[in-house]
C-alpha positions, 0 to 999 in steps of 0.5 A: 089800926081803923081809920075811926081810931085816928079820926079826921085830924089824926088821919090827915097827920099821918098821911101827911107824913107821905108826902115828900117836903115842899120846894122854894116855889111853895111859900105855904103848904099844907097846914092852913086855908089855901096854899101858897104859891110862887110862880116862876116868872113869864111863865104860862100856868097849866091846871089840869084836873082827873077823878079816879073811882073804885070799880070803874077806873080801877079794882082793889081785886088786884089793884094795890093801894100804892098803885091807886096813888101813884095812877091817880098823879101819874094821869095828871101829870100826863096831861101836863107833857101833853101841853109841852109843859112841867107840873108843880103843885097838886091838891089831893081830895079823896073820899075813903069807905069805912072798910079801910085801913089807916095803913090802906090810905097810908098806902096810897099815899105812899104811891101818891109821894113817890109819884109826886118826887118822881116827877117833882110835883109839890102836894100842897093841900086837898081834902080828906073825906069818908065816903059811903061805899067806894074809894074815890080820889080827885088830883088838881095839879097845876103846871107851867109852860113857857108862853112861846112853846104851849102845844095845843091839839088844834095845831096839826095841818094837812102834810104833818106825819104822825108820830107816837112816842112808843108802843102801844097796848101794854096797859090793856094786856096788863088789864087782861092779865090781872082780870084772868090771875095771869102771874107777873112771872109768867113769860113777858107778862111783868112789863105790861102790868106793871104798865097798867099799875105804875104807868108813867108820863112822857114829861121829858118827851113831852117837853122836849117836843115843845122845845123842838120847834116842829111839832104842831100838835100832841095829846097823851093816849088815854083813851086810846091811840083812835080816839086821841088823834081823832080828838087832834082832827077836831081840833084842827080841822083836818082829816088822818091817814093811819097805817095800821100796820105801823103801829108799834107794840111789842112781843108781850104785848102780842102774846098777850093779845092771842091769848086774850082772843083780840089783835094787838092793834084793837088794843093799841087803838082802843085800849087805852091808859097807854100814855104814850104821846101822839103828835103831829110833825111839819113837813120836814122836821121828822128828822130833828124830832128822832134826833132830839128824842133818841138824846133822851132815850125815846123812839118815836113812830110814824104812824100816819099823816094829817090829811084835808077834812074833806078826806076824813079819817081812815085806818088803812090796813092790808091796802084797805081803807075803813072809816077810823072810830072812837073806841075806849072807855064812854062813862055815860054808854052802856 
């Protein structure tokens, strides 16, 4: 069926079907002008907000319309672990061409729901527009965080070992797989494109960390592991030490990168859309950390230190020192 036979309402009816029934925190959800929400006492309100455009944060060459949903959450709700806190409630605002389907957006809604009841995140309202040429969806999520436990990335101080949460580069082997028609069943190929298609958020990790009590700083790698704890230097005023060869990534990933012609570290630095967490730790506290991430399943990696400004920020690799960069993805770059 064309999205022209339902039209506007019909079309907002069907997808709402996808979307899994409202919490006891939302008092009014989609059906009328704004939505209505109940905030949980004492707590700090997070909102955060990112915009997915066909043929530049994705392609429908190889991209499944479930994936499209599910990626366009999952990235928002990224942010959210990043801040130590939980998400709650999202708006959806998506622009669709007229090439599509009815049963193509209902695809992605679909990917859109399963992500919300993964992560327990009400969709309460949005906007469903045509679009003259590509697909583009926008998410609003908001989030909630205790006020004493909200982690900034301006926290890190000369002396923090920095750590990461897991490996790194899946989602760029995954790309590279995709882009060259590399079957999912080949070899170790499966896991990083299903990294790249379905990531997930590190919300346990990201809260568990805020509870910890000795992390001083995170931010999720979604643009890659240089520009991230670059981001985190600014912030804080402060300079790094990475050690290149600490670095995690796992064999799929290596396999991938020597076929691709590339290092594995140039992924894990610039490829970006990992999601993983970096963040900084106190002088003493890594163990407390390992200890309280090992409880829900997570490894985490020292991968460096937090240094004086006045040191800057450098990769050392094979005993050599090279001025760390940003790398990944510039919208307005050619």
């Amino acid at each position: 069926m064309k999205i022209r036979d339902l039209g506007e309402f019909g079309l907002i009816d069907l997808l709402s079907r996808r979307i899994p029934a409202p919490s006891a925190r939302v008092l009014k959800g989609i059906g009328d002008d704004t939505a209505v929400l109940k905030p949980d006492q004492g707590k700090l309100i997070l909102m955060t907000t990112d915009m997915l455009v066909e043929d530049i944060h994705f392609s429908l060459l190889y991209t499944p319309f479930r994936s499209v949903g599910w990626k366009a959450l999952a990235v928002n709700v990224s942010d959210i672990a990043a801040m130590g806190g939980l998400p709650t409630a999202a708006t959806v605002s998506i622009g669709i061409p007229p090439r599509l389907a009815a049963g193509d957006a209902e695809e992605i809604y679909l990917g859109l729901g399963e992500c919300a009841e993964e992560y327990g995140v009400d969709i309460v309202g949005g906007d469903t527009v045509k679009s003259p040429d590509r697909l583009v969806i926008n998410i609003t999520l908001l989030g909630e965080a205790d006020p004493d436990r909200v982690v900034y990335r301006s926290g890190a101080r000369p002396g923090d070992l920095i750590m990461v949460t897991g490996p790194l580069g899946a989602s760029a082997a995954g790309l590279y797989a995709l882009n060259n028609k590399i079957a999912a069943g080949e070899g170790l190929v499966r896991d990083p494109i299903q990294a790249h298609l379905f990531p997930r958020a590190r919300i346990r990790e990201g809260r568990a960390l805020a509870q910890s009590g000795y992390v001083t700083s995170i931010n999720d790698i979604s643009d890659g592991l240089a520009s991230e704890i670059l981001e985190i230097c600014r912030a804080s005023g402060a300079g790094c030490k990475l050690d290149a060869e600490a670095v995690p990534y796992t064999v799929g990933i290596a396999n991938m990168s020597r076929r691709a012609g590339v290092t594995p570290l140039r992924w894990a630095l610039y490829g970006g859309e990992d999601f993983e967490l970096v963040f900084t730790v106190k002088p003493g506290g890594a163990d407390a950390v390992r200890a309280v991430l090992k409880e829900i399943g997570c490894a985490p990696v020292t991968v460096g230190m937090i240094v004086n400004s006045d040191q800057g920020c450098v990769l050392i690799e094979n005993g050599r020192k090279t001025e760390l960069v940003a790398g990944g993805y510039d919208h307005f770059r050619e």
